[in-house]
N, C-alpha and C positions, 0 to 999 in steps of 0.2 A: 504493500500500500504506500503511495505518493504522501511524504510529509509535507506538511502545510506547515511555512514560518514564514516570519513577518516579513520578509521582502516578497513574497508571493503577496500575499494581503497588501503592501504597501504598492506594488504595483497594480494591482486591482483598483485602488480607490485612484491612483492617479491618472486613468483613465476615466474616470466618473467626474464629469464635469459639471458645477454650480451654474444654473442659468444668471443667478443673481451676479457673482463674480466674474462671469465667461473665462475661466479658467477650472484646473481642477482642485480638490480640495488640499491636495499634498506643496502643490503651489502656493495655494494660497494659505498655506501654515494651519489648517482650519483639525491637520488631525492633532489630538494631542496625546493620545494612545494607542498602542496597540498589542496585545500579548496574545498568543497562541499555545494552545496547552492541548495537547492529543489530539490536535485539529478539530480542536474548540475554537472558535474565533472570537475573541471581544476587543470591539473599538471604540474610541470614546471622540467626536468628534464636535468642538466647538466653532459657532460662527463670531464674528467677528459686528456682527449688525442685527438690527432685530428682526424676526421671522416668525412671527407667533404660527402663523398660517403657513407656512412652507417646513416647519418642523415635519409633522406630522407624516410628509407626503418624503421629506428627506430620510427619516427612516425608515422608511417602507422599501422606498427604493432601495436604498444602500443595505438594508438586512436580503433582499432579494438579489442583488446584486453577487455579494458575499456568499450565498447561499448555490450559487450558483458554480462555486471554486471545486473543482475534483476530489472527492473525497471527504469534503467541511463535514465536520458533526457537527455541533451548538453551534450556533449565530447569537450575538448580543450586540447590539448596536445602542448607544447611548449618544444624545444631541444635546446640543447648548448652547446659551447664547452669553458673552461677554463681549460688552461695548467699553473701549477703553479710549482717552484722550489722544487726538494724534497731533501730529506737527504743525506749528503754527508759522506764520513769519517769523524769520533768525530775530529781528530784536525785540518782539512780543512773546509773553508767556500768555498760558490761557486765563480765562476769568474764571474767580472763583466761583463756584456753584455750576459750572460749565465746562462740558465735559471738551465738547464740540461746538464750534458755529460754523452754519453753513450762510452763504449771503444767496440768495434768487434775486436775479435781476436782468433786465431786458433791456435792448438797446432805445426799446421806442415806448410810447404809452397804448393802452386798448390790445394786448397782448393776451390780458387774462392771466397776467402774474398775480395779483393779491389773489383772487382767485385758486390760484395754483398752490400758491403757499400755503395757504390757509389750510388747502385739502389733505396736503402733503407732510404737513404736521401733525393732521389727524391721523392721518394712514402711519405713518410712525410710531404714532400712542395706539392705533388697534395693531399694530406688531409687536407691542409689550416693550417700546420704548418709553422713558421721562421725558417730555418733546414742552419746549419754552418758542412764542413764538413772538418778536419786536417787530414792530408796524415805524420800519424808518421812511415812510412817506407819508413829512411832515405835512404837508403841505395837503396834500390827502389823505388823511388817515381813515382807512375803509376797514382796516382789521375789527376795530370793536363791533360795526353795525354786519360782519360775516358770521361773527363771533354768538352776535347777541347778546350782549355786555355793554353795559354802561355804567355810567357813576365815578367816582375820585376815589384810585386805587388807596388803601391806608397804610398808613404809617406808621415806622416803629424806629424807637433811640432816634426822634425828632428827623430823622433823614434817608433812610433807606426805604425804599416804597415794596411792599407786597406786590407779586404780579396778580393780576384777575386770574381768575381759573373755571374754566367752560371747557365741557366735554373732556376734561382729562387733561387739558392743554396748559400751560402758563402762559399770560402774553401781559403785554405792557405795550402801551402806546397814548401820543399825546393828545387824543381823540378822549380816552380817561379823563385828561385833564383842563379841556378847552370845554365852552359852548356849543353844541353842535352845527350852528350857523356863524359861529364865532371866525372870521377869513383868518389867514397868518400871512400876515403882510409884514415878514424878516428876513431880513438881509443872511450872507451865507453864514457868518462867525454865529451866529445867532441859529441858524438850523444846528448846524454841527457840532453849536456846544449841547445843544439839546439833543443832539445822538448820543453823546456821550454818556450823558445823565441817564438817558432811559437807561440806557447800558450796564452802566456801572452800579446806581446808586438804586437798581430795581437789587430787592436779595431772592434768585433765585434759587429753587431748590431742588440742588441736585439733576438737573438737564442731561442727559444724554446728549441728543442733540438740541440749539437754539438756534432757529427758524429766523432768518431776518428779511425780512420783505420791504424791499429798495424800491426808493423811487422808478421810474425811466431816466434812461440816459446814463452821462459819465460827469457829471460837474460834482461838485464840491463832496455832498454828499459819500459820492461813491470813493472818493479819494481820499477822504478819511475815514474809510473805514476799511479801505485796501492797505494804508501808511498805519494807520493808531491801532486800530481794533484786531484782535485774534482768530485770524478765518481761516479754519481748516480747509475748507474748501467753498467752489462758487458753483454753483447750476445756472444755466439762460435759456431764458424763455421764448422763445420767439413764434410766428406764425410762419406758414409758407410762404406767403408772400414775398417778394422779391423784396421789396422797400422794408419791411420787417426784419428783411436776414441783413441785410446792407446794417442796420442802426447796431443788431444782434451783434454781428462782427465788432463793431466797435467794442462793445461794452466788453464782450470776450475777449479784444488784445489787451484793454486797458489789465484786466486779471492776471493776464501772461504778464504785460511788463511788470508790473508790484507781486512775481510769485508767489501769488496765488491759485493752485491747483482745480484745473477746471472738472468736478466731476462726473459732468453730461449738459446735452441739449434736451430739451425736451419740445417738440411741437405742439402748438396748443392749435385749436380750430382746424385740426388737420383736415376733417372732411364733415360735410354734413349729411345726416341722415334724416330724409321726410318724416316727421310723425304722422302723417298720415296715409303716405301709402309704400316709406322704406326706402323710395329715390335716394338714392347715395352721388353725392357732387361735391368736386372739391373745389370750393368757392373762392380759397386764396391759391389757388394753385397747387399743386405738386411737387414732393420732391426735395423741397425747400431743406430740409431737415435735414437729410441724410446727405445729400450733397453739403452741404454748411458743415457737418461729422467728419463726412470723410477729407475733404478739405483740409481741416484742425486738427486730424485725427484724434478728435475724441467721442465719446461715448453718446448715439442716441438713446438714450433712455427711453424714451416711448412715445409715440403722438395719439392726444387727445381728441376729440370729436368737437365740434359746434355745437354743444346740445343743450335746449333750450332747458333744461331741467337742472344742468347745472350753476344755471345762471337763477336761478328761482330761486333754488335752494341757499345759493349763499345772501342773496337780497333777504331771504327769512329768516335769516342769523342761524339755519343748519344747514350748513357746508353738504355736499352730498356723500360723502364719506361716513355721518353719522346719520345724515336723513334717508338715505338710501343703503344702507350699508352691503345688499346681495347685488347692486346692479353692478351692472358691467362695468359704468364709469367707478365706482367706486373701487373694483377691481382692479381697474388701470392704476386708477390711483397710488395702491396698495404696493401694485407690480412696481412702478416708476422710483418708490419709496425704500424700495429692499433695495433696489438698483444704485439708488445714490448712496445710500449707507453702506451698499456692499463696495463701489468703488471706493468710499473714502476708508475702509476697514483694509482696503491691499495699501496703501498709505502708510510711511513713517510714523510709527508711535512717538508720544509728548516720554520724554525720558524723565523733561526737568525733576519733576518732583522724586526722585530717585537719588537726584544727587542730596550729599551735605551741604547744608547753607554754613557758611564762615562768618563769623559775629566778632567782630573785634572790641575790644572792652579794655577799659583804664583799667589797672588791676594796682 
């Protein structure tokens, strides 16, 4: 009889390739066990991003997989999920209470970024992530009324604001703390010190990842938070549109030059579908997306639909992700949300807190 040891099994799984990661598990560091005992097999295999909903169907697969080896007695497969801090810009450390920031943002406006973000933070939190999400579009701040939240976040030790917390989510934004007709007619020193503030002096708690939903465009806003702020990585949002990916582009170099690791596109309004009789038309064009990807060589993460239902749902303060949570768009959602977590999870880990801090003192 053919003895089974672990480089037989270690080769097995590194042909079993993560849809989330597009690579395989032994790549992507994801196994962290494996012993073989009389051609017993147990493997103990952690991700690296949250997957509440792709567990289930990942050990399946992978005990069938396994099971499948010449000779295998037992099969034991064991999955898990550990979200840990990754690399930030060389002269920033991460913020306290934050594991991760991601920034969303689009080259143009009517993109369907707040939108996106919103959804994408939920789909996060129903994959059994802690998900925090900052509404840095001052100027429009549309998170609270997605959210359905309102009112002046409180306060504790006179200066660190509590985030609001809907559906599972943490968010902060200066929609909390303005009039709802109230305009903001301030110059840029004045936005960017108020990015900061949301930023810093909100105490959140314990984040996995925190969501930050960027104006349009590349001015002030986005340059201080590419230069000051701690972003693990950036997502961009665009349409197919031609004129959409033109602005798209932009915003995506500006994250190349201040290295900041792009970790996908995503297509929004990719295609429309009739509600009433199914007609499928792609009204900003085709293509847009993948061509924009392959270009930059990086990652499409997934293209969303036109669909009136999801535009309902977040004017009703429930995003479609928790209004809808079996439909398809919610699905996308979900799918697009492992995808970014799973790129940024193949990503340089944050070490700092590993080192010794050195304290020098009058003695």
């Amino acid at each position: 009889m053919t003895v089974i040891d672990k480089t037989t099994v270690e080769n097995v799984l590194k042909s079993f390739i993560d849809p989330n990661v597009e690579t395989d598990l032994v790549s992507a560091k994801s196994v962290r066990h494996i012993s073989v005992e009389n051609n017993d097999i147990s493997v103990k295999v952690e991700l690296g991003y949250p997957a509440k909903t792709w567990l289930p169907e990942l050990k399946a697969r992978l005990e069938k997989t396994l099971a499948a080896v010449p000779n295998v007695g037992h099969v034991d497969v064991e999955v898990g999920v550990n979200i840990v801090s990754h690399a930030v810009q060389k002269t920033l450390k991460p913020l306290p209470g934050v594991k991760n920031i991601i920034a969303v943002a689009s080259g143009k406006g009517g993109v369907g970024k707040s939108t996106t973000s919103v959804n994408l933070a939920l789909a996060l939190a129903a994959e059994g992530a802690r998900v925090g999400i900052l509404d840095a579009d001052i100027y429009g701040p549309s998170i609270p009324t997605m959210l359905g939240v309102s009112g002046k976040p409180d306060v504790v030790d006179g200066k660190a604001m509590l985030p609001k917390v809907s559906f599972g989510i943490q968010s902060i934004s200066v929609g909390y703390l303005i009039e709802p007709d109230q305009p903001m007619i301030w110059r840029g020193p004045m936005v960017t010190g108020t990015l900061q503030q949301l930023l810093t002096q909100t105490r959140w708690d314990d984040v996995d990842y925190l969501i930050i939903d960027l104006p349009p465009g590349t001015g002030d806003i986005q340059l201080t938070l590419a230069q000051q702020i701690p972003v693990s990585g950036a997502v961009i949002v665009t349409t197919p549109q031609d004129i959409a990916l033109i602005d798209a582009q932009r915003g995506l170099g500006m994250f190349e030059k201040v290295n900041v690791p792009i970790l996908g596109l995503i297509e929004n309004m990719s295609i429309h579908v009739c509600s009433e009789c199914g007609h499928e038309e792609a009204i900003f064009g085709q293509g847009g997306g993948v061509a924009m990807a392959e270009k930059n060589h990086v990652a499409l993460l997934g293209a969303l639909p036109l669909d009136m239902g999801i535009r309902q749902s977040a004017d009703s303060g429930r995003p479609t992700v928790v209004a809808d949570p079996d439909s398809r768009a919610a699905q996308m959602y979900r799918e697009i949300a492992r995808k970014m977590a799973a790129k940024l999870a193949l990503r340089t880990r944050d070490y700092s807190g590993s080192f010794p801090k050195i304290v020098i003192q009058n003695t």
